[in-house]
LONU-824273 format. One line per field, with one value per atom (N, C-alpha, C, O, CB): residue in three letters; x, y, z. Coordinates in pm, 1 decimal. Glycine has a CB too. Layout:
aa: Ala,...
c1: X,...
c2: Y,...
c3: Z,...
% end
This chain:
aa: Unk,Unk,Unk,Unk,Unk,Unk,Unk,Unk,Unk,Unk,Unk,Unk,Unk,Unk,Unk,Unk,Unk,Unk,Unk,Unk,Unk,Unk,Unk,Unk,Unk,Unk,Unk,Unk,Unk,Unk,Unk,Unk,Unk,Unk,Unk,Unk,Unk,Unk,Unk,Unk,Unk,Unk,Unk,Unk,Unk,Unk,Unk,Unk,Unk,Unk,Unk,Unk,Unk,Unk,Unk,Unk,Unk,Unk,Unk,Unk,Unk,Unk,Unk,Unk,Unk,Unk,Unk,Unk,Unk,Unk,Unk,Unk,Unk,Unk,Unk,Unk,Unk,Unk,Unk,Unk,Unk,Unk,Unk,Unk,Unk,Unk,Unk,Unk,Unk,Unk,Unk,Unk,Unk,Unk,Unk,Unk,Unk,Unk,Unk,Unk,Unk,Unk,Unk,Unk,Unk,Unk,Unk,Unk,Unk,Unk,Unk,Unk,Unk,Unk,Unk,Unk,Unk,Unk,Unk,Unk,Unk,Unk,Unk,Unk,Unk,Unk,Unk,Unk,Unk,Unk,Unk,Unk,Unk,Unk,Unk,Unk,Unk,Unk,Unk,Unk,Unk,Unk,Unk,Unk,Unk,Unk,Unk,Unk,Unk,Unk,Unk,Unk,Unk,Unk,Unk,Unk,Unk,Unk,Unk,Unk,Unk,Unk,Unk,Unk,Unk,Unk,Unk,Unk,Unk,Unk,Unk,Unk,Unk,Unk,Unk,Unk,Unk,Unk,Unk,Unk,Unk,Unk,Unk,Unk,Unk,Unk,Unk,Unk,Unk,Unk,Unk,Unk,Unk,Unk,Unk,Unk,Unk,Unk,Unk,Unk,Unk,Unk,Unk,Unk,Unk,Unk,Unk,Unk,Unk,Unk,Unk,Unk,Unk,Unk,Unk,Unk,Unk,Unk,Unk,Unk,Unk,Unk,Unk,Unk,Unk,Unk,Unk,Unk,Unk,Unk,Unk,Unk,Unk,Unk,Unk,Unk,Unk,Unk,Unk,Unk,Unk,Unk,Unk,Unk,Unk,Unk,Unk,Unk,Unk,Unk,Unk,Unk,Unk,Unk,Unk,Unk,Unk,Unk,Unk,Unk,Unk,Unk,Unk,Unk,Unk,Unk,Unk,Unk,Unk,Unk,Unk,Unk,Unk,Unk,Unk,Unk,Unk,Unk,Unk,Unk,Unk,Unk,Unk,Unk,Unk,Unk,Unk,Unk,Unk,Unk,Unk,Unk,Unk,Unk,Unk,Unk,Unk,Unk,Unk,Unk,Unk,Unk,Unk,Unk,Unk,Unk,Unk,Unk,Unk,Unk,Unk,Unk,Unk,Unk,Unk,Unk,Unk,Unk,Unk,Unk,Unk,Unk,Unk,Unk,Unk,Unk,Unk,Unk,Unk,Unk,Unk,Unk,Unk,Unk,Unk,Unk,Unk,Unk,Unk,Unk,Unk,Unk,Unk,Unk,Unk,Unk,Unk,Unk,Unk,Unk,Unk,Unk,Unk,Unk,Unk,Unk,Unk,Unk,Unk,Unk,Unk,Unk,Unk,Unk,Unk,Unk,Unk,Unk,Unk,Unk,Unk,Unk,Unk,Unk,Unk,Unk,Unk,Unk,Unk,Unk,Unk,Unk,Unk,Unk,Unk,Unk,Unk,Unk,Unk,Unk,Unk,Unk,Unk,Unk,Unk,Unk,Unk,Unk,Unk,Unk,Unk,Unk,Unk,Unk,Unk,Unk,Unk,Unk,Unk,Unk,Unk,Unk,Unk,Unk,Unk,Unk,Unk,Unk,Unk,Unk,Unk,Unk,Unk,Unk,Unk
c1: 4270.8,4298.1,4207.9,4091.8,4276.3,4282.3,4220.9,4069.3,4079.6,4401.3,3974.0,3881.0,3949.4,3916.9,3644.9,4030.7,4066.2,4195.3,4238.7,4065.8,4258.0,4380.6,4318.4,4216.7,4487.8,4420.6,4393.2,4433.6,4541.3,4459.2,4324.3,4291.4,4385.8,4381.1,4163.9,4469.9,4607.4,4559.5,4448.3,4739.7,4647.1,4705.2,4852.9,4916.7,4660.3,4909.0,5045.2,5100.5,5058.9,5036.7,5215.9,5269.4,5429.9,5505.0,5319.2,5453.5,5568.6,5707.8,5801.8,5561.3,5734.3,5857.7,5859.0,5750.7,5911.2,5953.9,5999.1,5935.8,5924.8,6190.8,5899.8,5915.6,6047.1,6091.3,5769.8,6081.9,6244.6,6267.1,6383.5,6357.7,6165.3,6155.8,6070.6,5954.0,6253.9,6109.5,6064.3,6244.6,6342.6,5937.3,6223.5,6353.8,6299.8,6238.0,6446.9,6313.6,6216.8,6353.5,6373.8,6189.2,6419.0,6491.8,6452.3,6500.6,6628.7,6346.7,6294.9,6151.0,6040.1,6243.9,6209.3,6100.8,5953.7,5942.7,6159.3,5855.7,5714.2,5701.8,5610.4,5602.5,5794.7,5787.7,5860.9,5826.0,5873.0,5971.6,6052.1,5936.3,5902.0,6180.6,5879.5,5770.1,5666.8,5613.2,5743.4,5604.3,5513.3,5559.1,5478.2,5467.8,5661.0,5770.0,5774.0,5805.8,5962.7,5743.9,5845.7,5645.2,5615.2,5975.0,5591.1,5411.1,5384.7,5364.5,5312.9,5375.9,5341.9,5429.9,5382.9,5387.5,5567.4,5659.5,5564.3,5529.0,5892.8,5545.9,5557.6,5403.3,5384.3,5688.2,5279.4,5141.7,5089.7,5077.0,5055.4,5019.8,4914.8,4806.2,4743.3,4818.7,4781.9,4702.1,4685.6,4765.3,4773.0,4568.7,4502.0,4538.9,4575.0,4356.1,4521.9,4603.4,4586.1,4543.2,4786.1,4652.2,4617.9,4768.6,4877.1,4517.8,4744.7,4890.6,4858.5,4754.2,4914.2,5003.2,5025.2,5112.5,5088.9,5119.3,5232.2,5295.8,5428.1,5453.4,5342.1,5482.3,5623.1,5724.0,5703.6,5648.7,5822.3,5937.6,6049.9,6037.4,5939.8,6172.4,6338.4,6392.7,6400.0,6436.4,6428.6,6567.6,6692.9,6725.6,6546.0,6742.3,6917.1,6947.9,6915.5,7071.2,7026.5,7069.9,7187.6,7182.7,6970.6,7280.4,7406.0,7355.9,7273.1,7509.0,7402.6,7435.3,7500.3,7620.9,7452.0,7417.5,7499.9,7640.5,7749.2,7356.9,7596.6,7702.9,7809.9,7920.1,7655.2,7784.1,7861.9,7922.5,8044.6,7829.2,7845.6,7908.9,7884.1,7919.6,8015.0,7812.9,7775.4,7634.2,7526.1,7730.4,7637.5,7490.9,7405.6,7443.0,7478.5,7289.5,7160.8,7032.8,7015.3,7114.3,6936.7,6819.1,6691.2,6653.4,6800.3,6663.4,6546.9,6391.4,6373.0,6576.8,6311.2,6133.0,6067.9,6084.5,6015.0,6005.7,5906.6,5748.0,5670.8,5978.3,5752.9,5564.8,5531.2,5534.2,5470.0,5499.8,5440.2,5348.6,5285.5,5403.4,5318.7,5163.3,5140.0,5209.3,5105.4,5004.8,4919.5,4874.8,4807.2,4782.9,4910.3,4843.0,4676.2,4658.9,4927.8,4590.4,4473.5,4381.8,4291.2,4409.4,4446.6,4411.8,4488.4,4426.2,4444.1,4603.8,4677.0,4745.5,4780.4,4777.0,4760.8,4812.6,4927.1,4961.1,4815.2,4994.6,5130.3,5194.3,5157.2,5159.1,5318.4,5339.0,5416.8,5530.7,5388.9,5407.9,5558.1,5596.5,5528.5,5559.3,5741.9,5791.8,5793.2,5843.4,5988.3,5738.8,5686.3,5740.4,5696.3,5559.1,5820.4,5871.1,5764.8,5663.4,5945.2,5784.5,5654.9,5595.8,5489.9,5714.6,5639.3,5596.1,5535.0,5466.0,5696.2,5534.5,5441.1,5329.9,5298.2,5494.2,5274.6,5201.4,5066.3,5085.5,5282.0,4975.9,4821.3,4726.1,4627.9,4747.1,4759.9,4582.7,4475.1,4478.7,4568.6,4365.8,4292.8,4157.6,4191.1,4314.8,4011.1,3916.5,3810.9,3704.2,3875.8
c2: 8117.3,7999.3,8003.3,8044.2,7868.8,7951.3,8005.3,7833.8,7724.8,8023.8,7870.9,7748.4,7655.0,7541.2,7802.4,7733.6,7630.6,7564.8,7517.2,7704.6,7558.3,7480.6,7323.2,7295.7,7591.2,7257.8,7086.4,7087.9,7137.5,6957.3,7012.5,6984.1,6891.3,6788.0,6946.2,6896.4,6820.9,6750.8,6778.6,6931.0,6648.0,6603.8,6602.6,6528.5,6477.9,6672.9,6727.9,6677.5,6670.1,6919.5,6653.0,6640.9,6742.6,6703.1,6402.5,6808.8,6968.0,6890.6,6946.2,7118.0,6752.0,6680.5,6577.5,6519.2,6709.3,6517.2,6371.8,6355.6,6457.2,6334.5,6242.4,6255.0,6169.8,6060.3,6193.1,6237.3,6173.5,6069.8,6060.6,6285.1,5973.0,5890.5,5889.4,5926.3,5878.0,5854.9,5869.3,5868.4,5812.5,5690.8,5947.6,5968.0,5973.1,6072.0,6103.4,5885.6,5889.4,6008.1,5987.7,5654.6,6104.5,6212.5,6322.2,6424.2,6223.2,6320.5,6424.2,6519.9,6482.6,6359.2,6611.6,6662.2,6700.3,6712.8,6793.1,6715.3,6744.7,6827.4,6823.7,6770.7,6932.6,7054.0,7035.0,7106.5,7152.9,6915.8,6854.9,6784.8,6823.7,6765.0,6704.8,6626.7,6634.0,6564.6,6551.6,6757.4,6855.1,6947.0,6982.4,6955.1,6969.7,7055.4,6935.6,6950.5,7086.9,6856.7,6715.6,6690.3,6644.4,6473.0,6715.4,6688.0,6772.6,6723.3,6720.8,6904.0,7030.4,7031.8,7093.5,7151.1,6953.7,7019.9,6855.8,6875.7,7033.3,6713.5,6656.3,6579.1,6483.9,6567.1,6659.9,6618.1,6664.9,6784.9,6589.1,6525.5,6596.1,6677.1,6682.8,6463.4,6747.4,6882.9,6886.3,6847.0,7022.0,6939.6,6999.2,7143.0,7244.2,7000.0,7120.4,7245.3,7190.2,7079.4,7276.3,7345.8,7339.5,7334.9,7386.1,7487.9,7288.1,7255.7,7408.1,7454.2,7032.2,7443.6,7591.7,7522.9,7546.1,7726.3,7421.9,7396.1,7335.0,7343.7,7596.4,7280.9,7198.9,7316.2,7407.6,7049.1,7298.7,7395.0,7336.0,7215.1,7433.5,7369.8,7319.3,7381.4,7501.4,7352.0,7291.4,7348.6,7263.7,7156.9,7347.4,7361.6,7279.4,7262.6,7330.1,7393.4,7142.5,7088.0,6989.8,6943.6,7032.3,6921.8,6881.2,6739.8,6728.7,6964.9,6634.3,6528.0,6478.4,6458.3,6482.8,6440.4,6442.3,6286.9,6294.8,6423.1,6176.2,6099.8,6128.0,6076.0,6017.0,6217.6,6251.1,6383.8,6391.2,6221.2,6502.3,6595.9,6690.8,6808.3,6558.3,6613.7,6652.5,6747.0,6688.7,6473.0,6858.1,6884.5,6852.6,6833.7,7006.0,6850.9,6838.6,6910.0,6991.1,6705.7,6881.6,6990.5,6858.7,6764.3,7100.1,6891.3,6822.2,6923.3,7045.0,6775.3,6820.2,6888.2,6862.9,6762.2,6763.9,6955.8,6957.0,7040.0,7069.2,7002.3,7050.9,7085.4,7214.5,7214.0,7006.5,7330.1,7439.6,7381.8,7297.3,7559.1,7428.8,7416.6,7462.4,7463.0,7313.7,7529.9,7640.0,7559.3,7464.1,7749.8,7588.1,7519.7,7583.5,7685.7,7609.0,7509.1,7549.5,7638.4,7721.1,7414.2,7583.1,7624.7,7785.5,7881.4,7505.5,7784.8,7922.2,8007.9,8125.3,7902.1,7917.0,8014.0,7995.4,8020.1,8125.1,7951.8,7932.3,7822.6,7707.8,7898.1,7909.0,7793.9,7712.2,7758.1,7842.7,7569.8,7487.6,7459.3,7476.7,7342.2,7401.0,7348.5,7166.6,7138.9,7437.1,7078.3,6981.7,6861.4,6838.2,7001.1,6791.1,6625.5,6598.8,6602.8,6479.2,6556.3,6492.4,6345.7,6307.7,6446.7,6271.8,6138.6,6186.8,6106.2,6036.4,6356.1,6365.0,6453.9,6548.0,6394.4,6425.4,6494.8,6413.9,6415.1,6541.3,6363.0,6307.1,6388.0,6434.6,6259.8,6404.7,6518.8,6419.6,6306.5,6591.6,6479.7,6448.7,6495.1,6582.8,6464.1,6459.8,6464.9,6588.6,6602.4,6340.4
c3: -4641.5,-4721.0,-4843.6,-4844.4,-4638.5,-4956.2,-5083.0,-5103.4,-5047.3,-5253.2,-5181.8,-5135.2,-5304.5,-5338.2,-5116.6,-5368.9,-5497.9,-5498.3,-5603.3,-5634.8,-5393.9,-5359.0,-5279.3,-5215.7,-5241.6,-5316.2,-5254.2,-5151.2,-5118.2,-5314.8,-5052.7,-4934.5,-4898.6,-4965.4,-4920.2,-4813.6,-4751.4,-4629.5,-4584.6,-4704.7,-4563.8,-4441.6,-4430.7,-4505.4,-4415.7,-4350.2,-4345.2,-4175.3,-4059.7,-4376.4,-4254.4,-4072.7,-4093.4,-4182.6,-4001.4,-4049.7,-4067.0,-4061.3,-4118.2,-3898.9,-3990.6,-3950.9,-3931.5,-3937.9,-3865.2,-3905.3,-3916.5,-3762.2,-3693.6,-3948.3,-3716.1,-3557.6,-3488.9,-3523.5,-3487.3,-3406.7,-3400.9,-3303.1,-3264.3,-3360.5,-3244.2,-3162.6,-3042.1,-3055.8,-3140.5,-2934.3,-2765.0,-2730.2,-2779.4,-2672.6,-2637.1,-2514.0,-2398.4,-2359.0,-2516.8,-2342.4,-2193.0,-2097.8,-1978.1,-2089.6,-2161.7,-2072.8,-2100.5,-2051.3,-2078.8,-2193.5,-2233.5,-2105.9,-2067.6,-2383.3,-2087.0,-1993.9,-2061.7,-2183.7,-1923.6,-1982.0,-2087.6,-2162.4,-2244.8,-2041.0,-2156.4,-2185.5,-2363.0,-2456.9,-2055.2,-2373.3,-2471.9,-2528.6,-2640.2,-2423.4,-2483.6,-2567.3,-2604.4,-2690.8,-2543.3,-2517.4,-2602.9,-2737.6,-2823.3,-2503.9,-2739.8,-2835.3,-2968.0,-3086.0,-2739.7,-2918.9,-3036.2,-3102.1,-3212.3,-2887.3,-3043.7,-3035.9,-3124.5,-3235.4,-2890.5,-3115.4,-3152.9,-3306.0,-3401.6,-3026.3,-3317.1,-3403.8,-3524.5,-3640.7,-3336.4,-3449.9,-3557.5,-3580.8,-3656.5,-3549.2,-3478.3,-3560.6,-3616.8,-3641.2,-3526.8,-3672.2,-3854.3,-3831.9,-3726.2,-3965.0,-3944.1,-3933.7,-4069.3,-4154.4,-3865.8,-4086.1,-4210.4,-4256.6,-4196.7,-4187.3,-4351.8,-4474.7,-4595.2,-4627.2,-4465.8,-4703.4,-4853.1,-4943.3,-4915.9,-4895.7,-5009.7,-5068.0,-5199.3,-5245.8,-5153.7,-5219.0,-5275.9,-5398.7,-5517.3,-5157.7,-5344.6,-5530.0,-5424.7,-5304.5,-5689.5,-5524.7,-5501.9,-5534.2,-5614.0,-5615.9,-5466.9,-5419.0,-5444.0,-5424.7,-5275.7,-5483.8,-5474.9,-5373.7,-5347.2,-5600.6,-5321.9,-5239.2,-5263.1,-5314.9,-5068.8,-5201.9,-5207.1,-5059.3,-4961.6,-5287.7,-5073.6,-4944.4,-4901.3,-5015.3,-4906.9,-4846.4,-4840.7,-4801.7,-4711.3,-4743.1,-4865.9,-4790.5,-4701.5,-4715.4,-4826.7,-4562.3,-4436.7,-4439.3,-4382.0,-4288.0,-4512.2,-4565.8,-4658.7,-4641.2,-4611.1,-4770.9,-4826.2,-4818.7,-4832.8,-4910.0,-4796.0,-4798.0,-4904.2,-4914.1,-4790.3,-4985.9,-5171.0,-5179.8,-5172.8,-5282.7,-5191.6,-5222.7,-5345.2,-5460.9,-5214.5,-5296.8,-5401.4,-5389.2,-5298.3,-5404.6,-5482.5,-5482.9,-5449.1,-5518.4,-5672.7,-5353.7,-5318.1,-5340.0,-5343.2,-5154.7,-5350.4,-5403.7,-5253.0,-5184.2,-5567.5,-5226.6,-5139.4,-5154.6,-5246.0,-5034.8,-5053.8,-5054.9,-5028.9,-4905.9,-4934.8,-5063.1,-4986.9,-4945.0,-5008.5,-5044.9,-4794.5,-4751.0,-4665.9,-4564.2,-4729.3,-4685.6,-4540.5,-4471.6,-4510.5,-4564.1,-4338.6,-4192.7,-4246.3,-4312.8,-3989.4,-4205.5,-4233.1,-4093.1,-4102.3,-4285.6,-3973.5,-3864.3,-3828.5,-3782.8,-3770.5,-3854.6,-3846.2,-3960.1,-3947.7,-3761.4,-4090.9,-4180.3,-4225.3,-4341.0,-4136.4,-4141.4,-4138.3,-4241.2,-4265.7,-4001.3,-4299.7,-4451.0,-4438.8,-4430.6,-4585.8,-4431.4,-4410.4,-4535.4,-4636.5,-4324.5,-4527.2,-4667.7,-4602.6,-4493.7,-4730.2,-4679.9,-4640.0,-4711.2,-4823.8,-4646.2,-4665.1,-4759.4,-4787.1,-4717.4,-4687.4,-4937.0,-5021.0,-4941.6,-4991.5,-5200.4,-4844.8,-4779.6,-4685.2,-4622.8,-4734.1,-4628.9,-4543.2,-4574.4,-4501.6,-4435.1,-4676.4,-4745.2,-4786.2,-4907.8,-4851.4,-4774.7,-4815.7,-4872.5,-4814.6,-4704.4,-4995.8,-5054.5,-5046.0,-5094.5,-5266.4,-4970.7,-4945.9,-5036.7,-5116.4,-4838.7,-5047.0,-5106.4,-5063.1,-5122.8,-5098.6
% end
């Protein structure tokens, strides 16, 4: 991790509720996929993507960012994103 990139709080996903049918093994998965973690933000990204109401695509902005603990780069909705100090 580079030491001149901004210091993040990141969460990788939406979290998609509680399902009490979910086995532990599901809600550790849903745990792992949607808590916050520290990392460095790299730059805002485009993608393209379809609207699930309409059908219409568009280019949405998101986040590069390095997991700080493993490395690993997510592409990150800007609301789950906190630069931190």
């Amino acid at each position: 991790m580079q030491e001149d990139l901004r210091k993040v709080m990141f969460q990788p996903g939406y979290c998609n509720g509680f399902d009490p049918d979910w086995t532990e093994e599901e809600r550790q998965e849903e745990y792992e996929r949607t808590r916050r973690r520290e990392g460095c933000f790299h730059k805002w990204v485009e993608e393209q993507d379809i609207c699930p109401q309409t059908g219409n695509p568009y280019t949405k902005t998101l986040a590069l960012v390095e997991d700080a603990d493993t490395g690993q780069m997510y592409k990150v909705e800007p609301e789950l994103i906190t630069f931190v100090k």
